[in-house]
C-alpha positions as CSV (number, residue, x, y, z in Angstrom):
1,X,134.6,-39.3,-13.3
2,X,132.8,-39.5,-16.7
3,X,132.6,-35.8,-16.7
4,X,136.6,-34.8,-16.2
5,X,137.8,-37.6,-17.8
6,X,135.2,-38.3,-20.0
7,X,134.8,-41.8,-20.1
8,X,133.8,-44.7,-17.3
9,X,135.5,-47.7,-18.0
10,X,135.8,-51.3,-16.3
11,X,137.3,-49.0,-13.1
12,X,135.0,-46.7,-13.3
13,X,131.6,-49.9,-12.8
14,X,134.0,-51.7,-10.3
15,X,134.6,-48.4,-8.1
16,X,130.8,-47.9,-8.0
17,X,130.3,-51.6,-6.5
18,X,133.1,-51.1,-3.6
19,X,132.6,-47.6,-3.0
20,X,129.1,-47.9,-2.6
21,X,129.5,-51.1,-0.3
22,X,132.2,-49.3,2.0
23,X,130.0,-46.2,2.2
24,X,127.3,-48.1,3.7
25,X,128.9,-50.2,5.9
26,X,130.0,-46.5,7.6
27,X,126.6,-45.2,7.2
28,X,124.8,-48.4,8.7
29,X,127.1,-48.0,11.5
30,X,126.0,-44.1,12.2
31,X,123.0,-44.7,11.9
32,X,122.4,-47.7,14.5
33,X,124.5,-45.8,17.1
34,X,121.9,-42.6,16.6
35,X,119.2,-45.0,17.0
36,X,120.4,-46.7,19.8
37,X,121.1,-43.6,21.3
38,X,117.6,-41.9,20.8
39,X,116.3,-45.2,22.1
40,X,118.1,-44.6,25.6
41,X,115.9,-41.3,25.7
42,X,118.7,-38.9,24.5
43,X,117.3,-36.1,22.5
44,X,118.2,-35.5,18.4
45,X,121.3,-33.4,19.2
46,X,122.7,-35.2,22.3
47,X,121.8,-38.9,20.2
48,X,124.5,-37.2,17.3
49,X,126.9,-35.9,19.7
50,X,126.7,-39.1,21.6
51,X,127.2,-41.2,18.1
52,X,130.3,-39.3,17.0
53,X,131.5,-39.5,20.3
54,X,131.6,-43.6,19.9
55,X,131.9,-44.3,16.1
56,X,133.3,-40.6,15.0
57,X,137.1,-41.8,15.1
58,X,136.1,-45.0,14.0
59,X,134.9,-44.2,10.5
60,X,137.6,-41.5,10.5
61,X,140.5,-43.9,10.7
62,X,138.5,-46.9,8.3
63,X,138.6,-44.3,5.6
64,X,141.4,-42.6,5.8
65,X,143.1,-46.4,6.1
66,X,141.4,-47.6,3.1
67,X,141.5,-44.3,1.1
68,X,145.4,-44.7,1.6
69,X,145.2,-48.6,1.0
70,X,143.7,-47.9,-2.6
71,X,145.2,-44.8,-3.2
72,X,148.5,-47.3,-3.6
73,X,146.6,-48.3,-6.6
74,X,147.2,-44.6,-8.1
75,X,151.1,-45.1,-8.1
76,X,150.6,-48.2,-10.9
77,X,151.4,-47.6,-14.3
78,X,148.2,-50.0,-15.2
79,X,145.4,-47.4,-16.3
80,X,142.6,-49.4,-14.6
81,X,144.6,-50.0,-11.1
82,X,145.2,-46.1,-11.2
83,X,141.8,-45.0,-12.2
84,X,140.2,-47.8,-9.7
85,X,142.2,-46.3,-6.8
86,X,141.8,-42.2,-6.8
87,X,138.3,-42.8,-7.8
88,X,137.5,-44.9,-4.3
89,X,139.7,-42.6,-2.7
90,X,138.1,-40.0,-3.8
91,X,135.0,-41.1,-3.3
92,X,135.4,-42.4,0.0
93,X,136.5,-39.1,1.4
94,X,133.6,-37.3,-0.3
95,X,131.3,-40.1,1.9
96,X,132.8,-39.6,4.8
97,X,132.3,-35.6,4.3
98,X,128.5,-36.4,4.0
99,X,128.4,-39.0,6.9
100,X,129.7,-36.0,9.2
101,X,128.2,-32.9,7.3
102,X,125.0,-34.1,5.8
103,X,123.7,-37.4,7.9
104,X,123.5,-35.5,11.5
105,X,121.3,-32.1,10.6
106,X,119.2,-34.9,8.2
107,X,118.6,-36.6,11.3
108,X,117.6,-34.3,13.5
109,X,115.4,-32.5,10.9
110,X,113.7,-35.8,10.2
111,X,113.1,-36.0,13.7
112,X,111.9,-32.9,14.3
113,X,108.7,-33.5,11.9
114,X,108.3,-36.5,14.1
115,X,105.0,-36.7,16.2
């Protein structure tokens, strides 16, 4: 945000505390149904497909209900309110991007090196 608007304000410090905290709440909850499913003796690929199978849709419709929720804050004519909500928007959709693009291969490379 500092880069294209070139400044981080008040919004920019309070976006960083709720992004962060929504972001891993959702990755928390990927992560312990991947466990829990490598722990019932599923393999690395079967555990991922098995996890978005059971929590896919759910951190699909948090995010898209919350990225909508504060991307009402972008329609107010108060800079911080407008700033605060495409930023979390923003930011939520690039999280949940890397919770379904990034976190799976990570996982099974991790345990691939695994004895």
């Amino acid at each position: 945000w500092g880069y294209t608007i070139g400044r981080v304000g008040l919004a920019g410090s309070v976006m960083t505390a709720i992004a962060f905290g929504i972001i891993v709440d959702d990755t928390i909850h990927f992560l312990t149904k991947y466990l829990r499913a490598r722990r019932e003796g599923l393999d690395a690929p079967d555990a991922v497909r098995s996890t978005f199978r059971s929590v896919g849709r759910a951190l699909w419709t948090t995010t898209a209900v919350l990225s909508l929720g504060f991307l009402v804050f972008a329609s107010s004519g108060f800079e911080i309110s407008w700033s605060l909500g495409l930023m979390v928007a923003i930011t939520l959709g690039f999280a949940l991007l890397a919770d379904f693009l990034l976190l799976p291969p990570l996982l099974m490379a991790i345990d691939r090196r695994r004895p």
